[in-house]
N, C-alpha and C positions, 0 to 999 in steps of 0.2 A: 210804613216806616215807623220804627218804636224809637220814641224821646224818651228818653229820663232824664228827669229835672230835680240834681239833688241841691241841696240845701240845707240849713239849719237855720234855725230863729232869730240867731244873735244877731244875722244881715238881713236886711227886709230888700235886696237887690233882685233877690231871684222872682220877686212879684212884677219886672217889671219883663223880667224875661220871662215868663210866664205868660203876661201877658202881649209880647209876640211871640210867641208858638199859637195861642190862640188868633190871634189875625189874622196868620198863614194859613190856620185851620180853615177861618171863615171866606179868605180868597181861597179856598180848595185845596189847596197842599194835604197832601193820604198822610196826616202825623196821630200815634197811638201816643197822648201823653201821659205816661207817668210820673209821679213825685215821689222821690224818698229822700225822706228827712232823716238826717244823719244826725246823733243826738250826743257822742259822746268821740273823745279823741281815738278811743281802742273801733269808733266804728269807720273814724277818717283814714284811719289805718289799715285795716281791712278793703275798706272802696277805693284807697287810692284818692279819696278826697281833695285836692286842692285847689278847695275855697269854694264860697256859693255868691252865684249859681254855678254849680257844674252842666256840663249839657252834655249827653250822652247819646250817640245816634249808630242805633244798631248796635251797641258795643264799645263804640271807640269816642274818643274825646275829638270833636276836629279841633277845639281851640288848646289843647294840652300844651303846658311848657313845662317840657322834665322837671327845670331848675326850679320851680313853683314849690314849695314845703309844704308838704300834707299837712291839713289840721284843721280846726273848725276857726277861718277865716273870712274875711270878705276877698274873692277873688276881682279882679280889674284886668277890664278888655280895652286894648287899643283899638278904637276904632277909629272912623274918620276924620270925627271932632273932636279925636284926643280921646282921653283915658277915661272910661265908664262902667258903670258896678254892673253893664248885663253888655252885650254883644247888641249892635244895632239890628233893627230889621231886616236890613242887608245883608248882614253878615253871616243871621240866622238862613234866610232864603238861601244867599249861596253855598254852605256847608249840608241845607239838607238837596239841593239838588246834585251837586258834588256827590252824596252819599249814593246817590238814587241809581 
């Protein structure tokens, strides 16, 4: 299964999603991870950008919210414990089995 993990510099959130994709990795989950760093607003425009981290599986966004405004921002997941700058462990595991 292909991740892409898009991002830009101005939020350092996507390091921690990053770092579970990698944990998944190392409990076994088949994940190919790429990173693309989106660098300018004409490139958030283009990808459909809304906010980093984005997480991209196979194509599709599982966490996508239409209403979300493309642009180089910090995006925010609800998760369990409330609202957080990357998507829990959990949330990542269940979207990429979902996908599978």
């Amino acid at each position: 299964m292909r991740v892409t993990l898009q991002y830009f510099n101005g939020c350092p959130n996507w390091k921690e999603t990053e770092a579970h994709i990698e944990t998944l990795q190392s409990e076994g989950v088949d994940v190919e991870l790429d990173r693309q760093l989106i660098e300018t607003p004409e490139a958030a425009e283009q990808y459909g950008f809304r906010g980093s981290p984005t997480i991209i599986i196979d194509g599709s966004d599982p966490f996508a919210d239409p209403d979300a405004p493309i642009g180089l921002s910090c995006r925010v997941y609800a998760t369990e414990d409330g609202y957080a700058g990357s998507p829990s462990l959990d949330q990542l595991r269940a979207a990429l089995q979902k996908a599978s």
